[in-house]
MDTraj code that builds the backbone (N, CA, C; nanometers):
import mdtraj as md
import numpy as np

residues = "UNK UNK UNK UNK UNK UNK UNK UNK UNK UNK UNK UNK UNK UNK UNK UNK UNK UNK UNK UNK UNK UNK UNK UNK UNK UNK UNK UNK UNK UNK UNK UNK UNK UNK UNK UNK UNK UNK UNK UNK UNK UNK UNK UNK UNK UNK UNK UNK UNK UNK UNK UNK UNK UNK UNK UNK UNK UNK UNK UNK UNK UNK UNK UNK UNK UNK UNK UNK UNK UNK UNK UNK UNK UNK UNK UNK UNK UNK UNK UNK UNK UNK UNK UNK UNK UNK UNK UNK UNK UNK UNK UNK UNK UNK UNK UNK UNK UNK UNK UNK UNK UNK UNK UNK UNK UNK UNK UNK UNK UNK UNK UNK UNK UNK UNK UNK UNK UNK UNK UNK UNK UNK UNK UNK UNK UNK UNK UNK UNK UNK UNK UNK UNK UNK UNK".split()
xyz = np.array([
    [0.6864, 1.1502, -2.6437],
    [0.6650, 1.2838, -2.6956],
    [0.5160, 1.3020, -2.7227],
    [0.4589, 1.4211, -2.6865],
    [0.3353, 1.4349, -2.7112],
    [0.3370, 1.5732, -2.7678],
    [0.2671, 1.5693, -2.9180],
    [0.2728, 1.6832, -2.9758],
    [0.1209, 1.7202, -2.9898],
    [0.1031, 1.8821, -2.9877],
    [-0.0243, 1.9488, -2.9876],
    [-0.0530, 2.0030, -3.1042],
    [-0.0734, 2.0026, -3.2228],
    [-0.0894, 2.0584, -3.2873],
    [-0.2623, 2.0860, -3.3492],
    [-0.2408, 2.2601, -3.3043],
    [-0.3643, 2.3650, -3.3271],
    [-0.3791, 2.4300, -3.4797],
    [-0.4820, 2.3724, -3.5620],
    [-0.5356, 2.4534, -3.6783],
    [-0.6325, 2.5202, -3.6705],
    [-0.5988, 2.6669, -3.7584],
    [-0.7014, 2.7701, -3.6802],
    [-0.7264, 2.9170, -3.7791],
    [-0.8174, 2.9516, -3.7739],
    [-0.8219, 3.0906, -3.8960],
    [-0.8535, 3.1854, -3.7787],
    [-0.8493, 3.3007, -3.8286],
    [-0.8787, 3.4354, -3.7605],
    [-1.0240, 3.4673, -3.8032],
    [-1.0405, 3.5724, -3.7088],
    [-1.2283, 3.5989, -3.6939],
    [-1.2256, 3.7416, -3.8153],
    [-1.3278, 3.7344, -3.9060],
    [-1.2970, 3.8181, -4.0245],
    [-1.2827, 3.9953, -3.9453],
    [-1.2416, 4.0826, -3.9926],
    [-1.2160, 4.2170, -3.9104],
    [-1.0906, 4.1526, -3.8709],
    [-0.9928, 4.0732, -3.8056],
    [-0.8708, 4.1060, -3.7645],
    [-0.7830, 4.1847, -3.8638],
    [-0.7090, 4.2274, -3.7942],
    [-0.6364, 4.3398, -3.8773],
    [-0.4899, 4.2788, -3.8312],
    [-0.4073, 4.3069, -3.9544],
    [-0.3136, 4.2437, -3.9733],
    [-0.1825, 4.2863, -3.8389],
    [-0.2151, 4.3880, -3.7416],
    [-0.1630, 4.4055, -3.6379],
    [-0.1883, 4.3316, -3.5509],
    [-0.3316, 4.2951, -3.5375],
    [-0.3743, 4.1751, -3.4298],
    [-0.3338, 4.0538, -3.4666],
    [-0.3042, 3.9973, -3.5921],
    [-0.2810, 3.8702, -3.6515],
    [-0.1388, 3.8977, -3.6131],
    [-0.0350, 4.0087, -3.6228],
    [0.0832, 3.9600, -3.6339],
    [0.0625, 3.9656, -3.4347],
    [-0.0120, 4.0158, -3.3457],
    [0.0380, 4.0437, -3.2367],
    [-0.0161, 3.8700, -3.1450],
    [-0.1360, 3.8383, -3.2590],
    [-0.1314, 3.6822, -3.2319],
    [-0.0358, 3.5846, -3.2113],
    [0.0144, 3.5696, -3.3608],
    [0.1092, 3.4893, -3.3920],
    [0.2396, 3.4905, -3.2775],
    [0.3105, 3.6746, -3.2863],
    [0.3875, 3.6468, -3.1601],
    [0.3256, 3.5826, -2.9924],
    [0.2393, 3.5801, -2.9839],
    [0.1943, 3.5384, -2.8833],
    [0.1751, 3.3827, -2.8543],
    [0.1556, 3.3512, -2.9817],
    [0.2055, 3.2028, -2.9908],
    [0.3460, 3.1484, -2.9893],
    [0.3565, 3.2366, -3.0349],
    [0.5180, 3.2301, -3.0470],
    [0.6162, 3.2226, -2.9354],
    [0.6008, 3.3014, -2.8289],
    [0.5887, 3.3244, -2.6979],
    [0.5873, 3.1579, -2.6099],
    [0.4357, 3.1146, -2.6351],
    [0.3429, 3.0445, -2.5535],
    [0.4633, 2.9185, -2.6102],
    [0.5071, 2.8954, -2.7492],
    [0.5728, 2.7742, -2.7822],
    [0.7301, 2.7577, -2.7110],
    [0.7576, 2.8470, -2.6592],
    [0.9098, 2.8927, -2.6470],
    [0.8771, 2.8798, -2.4882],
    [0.7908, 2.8127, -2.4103],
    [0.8027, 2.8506, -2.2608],
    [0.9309, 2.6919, -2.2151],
    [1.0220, 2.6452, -2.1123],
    [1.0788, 2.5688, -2.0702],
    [1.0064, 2.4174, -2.1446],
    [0.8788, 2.4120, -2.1180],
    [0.8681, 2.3129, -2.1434],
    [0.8666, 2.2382, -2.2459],
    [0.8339, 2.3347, -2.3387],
    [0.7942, 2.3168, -2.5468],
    [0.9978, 2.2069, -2.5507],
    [0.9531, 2.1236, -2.6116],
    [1.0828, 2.0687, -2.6619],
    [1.0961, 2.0805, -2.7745],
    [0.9722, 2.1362, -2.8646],
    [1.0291, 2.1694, -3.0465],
    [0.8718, 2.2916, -3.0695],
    [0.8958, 2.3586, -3.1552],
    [0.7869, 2.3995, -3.2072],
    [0.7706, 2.5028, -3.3196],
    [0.6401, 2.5240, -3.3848],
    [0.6247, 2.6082, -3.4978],
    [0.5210, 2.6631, -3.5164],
    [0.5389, 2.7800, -3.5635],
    [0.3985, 2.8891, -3.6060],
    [0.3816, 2.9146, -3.7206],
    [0.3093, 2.8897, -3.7948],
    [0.3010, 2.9586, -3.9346],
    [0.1917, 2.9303, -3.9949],
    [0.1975, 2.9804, -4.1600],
    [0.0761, 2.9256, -4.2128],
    [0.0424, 2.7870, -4.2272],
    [-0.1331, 2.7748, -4.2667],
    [-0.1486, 2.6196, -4.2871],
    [-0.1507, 2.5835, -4.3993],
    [-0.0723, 2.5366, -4.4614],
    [-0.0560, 2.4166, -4.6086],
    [-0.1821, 2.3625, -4.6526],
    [-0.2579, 2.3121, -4.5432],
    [-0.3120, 2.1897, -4.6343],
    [-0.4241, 2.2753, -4.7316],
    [-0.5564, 2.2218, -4.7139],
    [-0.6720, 2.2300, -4.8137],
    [-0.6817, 2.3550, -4.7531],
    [-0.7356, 2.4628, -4.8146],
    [-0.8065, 2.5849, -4.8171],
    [-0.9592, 2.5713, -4.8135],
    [-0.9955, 2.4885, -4.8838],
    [-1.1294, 2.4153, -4.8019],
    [-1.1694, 2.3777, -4.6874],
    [-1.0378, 2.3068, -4.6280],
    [-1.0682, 2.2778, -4.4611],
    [-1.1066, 2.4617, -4.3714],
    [-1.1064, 2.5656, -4.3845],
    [-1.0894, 2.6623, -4.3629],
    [-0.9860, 2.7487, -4.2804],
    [-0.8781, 2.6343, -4.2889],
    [-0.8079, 2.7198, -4.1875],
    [-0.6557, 2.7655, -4.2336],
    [-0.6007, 2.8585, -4.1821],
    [-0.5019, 2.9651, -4.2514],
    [-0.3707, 2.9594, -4.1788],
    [-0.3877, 2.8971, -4.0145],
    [-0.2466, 2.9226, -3.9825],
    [-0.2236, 2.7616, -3.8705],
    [-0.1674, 2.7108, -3.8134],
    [-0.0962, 2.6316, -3.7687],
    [-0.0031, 2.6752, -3.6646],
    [-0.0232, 2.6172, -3.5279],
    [0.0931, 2.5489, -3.4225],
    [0.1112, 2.4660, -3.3534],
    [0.2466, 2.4034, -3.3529],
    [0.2320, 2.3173, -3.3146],
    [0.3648, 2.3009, -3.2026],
    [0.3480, 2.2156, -3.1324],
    [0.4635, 2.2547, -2.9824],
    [0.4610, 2.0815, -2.9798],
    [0.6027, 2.0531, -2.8900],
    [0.6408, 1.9386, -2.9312],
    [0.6521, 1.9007, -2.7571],
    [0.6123, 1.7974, -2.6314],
    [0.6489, 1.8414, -2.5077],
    [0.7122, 1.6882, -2.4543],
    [0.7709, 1.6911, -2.3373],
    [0.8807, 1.5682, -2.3942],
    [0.7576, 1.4690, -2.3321],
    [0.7012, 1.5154, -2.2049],
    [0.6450, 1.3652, -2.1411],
    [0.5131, 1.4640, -2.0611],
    [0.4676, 1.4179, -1.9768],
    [0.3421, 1.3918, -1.9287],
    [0.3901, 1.5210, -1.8175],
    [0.4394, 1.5428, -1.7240],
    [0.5441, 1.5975, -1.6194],
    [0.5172, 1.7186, -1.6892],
    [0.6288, 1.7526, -1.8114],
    [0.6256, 1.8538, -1.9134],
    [0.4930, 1.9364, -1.9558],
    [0.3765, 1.8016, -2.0016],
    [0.3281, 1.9096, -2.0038],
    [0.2260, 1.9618, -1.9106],
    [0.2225, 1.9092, -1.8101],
    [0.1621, 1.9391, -1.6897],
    [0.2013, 2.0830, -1.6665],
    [0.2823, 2.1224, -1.6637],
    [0.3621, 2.2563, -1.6617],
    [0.3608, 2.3249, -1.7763],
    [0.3706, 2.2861, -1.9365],
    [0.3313, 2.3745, -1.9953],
    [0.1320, 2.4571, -1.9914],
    [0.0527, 2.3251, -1.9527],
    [-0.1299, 2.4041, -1.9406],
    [-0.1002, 2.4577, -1.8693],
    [0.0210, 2.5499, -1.7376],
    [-0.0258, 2.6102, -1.6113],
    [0.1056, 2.7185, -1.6304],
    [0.1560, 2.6948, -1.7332],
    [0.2613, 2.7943, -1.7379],
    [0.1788, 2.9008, -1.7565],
    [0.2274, 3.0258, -1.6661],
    [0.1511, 3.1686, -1.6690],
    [0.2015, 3.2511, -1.8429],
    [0.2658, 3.2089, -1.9144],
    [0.3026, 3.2169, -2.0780],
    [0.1677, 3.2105, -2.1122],
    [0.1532, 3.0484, -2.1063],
    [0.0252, 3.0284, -2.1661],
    [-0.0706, 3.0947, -2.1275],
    [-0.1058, 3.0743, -2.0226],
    [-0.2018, 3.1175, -1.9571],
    [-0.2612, 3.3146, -2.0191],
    [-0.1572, 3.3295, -2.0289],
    [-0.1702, 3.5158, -2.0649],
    [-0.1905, 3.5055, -2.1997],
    [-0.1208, 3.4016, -2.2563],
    [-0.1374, 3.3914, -2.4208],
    [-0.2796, 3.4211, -2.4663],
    [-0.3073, 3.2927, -2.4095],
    [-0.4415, 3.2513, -2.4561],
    [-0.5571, 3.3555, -2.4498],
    [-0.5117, 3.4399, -2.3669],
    [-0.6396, 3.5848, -2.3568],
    [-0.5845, 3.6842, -2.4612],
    [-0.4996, 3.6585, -2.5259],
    [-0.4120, 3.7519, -2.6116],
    [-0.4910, 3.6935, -2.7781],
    [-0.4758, 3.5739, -2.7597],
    [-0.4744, 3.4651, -2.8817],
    [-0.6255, 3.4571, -2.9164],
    [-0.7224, 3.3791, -2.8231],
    [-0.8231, 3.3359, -2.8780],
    [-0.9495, 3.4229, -2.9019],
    [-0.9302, 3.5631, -2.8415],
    [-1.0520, 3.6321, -2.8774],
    [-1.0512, 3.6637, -3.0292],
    [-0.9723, 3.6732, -3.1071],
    [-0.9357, 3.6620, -3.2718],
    [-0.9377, 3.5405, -3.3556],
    [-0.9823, 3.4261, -3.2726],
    [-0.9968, 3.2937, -3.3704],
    [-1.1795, 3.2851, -3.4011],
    [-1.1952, 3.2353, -3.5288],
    [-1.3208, 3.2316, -3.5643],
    [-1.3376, 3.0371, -3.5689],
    [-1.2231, 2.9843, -3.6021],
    [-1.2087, 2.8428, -3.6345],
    [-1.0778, 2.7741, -3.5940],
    [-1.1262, 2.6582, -3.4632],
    [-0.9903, 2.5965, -3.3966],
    [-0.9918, 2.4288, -3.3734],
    [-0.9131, 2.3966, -3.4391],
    [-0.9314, 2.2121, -3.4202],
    [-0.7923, 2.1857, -3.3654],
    [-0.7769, 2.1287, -3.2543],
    [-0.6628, 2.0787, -3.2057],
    [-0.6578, 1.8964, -3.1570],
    [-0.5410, 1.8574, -3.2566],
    [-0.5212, 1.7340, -3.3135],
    [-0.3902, 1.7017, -3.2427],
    [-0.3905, 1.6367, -3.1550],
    [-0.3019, 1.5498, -3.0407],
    [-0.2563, 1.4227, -3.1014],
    [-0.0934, 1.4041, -3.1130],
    [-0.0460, 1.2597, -3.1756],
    [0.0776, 1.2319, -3.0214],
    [0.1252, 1.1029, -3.0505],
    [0.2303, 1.0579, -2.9695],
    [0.2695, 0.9602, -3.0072],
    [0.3996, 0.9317, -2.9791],
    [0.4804, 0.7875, -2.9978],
    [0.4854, 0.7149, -2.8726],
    [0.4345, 0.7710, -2.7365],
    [0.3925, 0.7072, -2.6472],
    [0.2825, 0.6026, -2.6909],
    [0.3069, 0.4291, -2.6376],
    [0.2080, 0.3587, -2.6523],
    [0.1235, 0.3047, -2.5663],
    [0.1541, 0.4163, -2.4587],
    [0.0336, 0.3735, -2.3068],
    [-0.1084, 0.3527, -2.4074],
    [-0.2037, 0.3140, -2.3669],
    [-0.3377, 0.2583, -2.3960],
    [-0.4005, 0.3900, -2.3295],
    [-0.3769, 0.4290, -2.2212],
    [-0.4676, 0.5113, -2.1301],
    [-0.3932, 0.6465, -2.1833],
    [-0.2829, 0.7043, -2.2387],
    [-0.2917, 0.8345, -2.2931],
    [-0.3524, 0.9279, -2.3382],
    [-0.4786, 0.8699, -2.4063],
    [-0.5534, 0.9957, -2.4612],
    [-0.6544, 1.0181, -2.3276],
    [-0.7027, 0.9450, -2.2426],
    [-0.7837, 0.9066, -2.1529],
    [-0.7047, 1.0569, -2.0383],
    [-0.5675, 0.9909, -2.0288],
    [-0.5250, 1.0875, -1.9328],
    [-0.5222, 1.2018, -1.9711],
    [-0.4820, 1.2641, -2.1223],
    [-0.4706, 1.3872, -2.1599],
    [-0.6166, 1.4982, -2.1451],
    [-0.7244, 1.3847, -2.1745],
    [-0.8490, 1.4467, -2.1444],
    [-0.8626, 1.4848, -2.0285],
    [-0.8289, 1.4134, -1.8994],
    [-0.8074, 1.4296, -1.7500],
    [-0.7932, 1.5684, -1.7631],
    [-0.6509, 1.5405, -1.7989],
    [-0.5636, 1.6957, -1.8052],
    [-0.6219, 1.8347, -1.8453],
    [-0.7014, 1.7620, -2.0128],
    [-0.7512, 1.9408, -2.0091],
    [-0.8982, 1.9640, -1.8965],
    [-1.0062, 1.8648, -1.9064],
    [-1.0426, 1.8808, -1.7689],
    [-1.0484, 1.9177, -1.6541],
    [-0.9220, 1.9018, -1.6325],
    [-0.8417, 1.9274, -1.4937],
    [-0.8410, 2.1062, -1.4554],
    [-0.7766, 2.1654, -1.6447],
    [-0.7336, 2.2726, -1.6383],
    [-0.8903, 2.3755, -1.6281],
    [-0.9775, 2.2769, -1.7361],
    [-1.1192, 2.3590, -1.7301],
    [-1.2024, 2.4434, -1.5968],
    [-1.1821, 2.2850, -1.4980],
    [-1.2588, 2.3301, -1.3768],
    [-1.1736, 2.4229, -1.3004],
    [-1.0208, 2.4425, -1.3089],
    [-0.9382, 2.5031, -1.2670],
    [-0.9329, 2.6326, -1.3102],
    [-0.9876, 2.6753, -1.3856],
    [-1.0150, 2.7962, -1.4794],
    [-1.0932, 2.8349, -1.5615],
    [-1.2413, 2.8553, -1.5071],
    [-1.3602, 2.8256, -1.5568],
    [-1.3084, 2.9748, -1.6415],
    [-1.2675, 3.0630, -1.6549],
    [-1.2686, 3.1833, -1.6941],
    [-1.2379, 3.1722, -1.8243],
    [-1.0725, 3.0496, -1.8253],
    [-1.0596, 2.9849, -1.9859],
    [-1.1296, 2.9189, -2.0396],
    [-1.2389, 2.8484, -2.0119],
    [-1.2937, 2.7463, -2.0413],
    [-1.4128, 2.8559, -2.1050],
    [-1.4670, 2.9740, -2.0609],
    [-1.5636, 3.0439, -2.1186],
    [-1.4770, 3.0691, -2.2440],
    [-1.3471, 3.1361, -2.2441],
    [-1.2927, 3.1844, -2.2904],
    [-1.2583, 3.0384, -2.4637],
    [-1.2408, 2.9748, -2.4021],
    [-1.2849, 2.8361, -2.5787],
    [-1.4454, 2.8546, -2.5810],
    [-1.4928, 2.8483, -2.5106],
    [-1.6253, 2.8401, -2.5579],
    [-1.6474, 2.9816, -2.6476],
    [-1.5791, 3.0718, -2.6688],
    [-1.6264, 3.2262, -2.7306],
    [-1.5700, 3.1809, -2.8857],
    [-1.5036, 3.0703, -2.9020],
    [-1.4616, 3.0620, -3.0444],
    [-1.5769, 3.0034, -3.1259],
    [-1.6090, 3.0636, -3.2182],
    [-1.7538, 2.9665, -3.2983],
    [-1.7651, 2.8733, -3.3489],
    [-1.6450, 2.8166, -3.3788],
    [-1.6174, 2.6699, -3.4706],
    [-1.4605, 2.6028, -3.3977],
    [-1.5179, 2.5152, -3.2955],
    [-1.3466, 2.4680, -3.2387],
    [-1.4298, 2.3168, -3.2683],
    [-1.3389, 2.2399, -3.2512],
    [-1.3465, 2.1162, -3.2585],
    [-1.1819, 2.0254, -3.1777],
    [-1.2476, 1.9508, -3.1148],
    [-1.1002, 1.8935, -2.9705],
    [-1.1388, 1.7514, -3.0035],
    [-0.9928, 1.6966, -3.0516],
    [-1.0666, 1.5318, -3.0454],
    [-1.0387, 1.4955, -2.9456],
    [-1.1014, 1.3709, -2.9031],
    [-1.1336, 1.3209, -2.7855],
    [-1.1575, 1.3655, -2.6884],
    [-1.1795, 1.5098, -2.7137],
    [-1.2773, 1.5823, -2.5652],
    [-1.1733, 1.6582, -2.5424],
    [-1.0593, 1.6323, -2.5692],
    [-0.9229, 1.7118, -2.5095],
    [-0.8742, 1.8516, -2.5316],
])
top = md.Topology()
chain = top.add_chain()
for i, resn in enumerate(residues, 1):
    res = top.add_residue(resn, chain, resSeq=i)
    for name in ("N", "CA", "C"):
        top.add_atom(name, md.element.get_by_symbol(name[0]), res)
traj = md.Trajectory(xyz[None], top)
């Protein structure tokens, strides 16, 4: 299982129509074939860390989510979603114990970058993201 989970605030001016038309859009993006669990909502932790909302999608294997980065869901999401984020850290866990997993997942978003330089501008427009391990 490889889970994605995105912490993230909105860019100040969103208006609570764009925040809710976000959220469904995540909402959307979590619900495509491949998601095997997932959730949208606010973020719990520190209010210091700065961030306000949380998702997280659950995908069973490697296959999976190969198909969820190229699902056209996502894909539309994400032009829906990220022009309204001011702050995005996305924190990748697994109970897979390959050695080379995080190695490959980086591949992967890589893969999707050069494949879609248009998204790749499109993270770069957020002002504060942070991807561990490059991913």
């Amino acid at each position: 299982m490889i889970v994605n989970i995105l912490r993230f605030s909105f860019k100040d001016g969103t208006t609570d129509e764009q925040r809710a038309a976000v959220l469904a859009a995540m909402r959307r993006t979590a619900s495509v074939e491949s998601v095997s669990f997932s959730t949208v909502g606010r973020d719990l932790g520190d209010p210091a860390d700065g961030f306000t909302h949380t998702y997280l999608a659950g995908i069973a294997d490697l296959e999976s989510l190969d198909r969820y980065l190229y699902d056209p869901v996502h894909l539309k999401g994400d032009f829906e979603i990220v022009p309204h984020l001011s702050r995005l850290s996305a924190i990748r866990m697994s109970d897979d114990e390959d050695p080379e997993l995080a190695a490959t997942l980086v591949a992967m978003h890589q893969k999707k970058l050069a494949t879609y330089p248009e998204w790749a501008a499109l993270l770069d427009s957020i002002p504060d993201v942070r991807l561990t391990a490059d991913a």
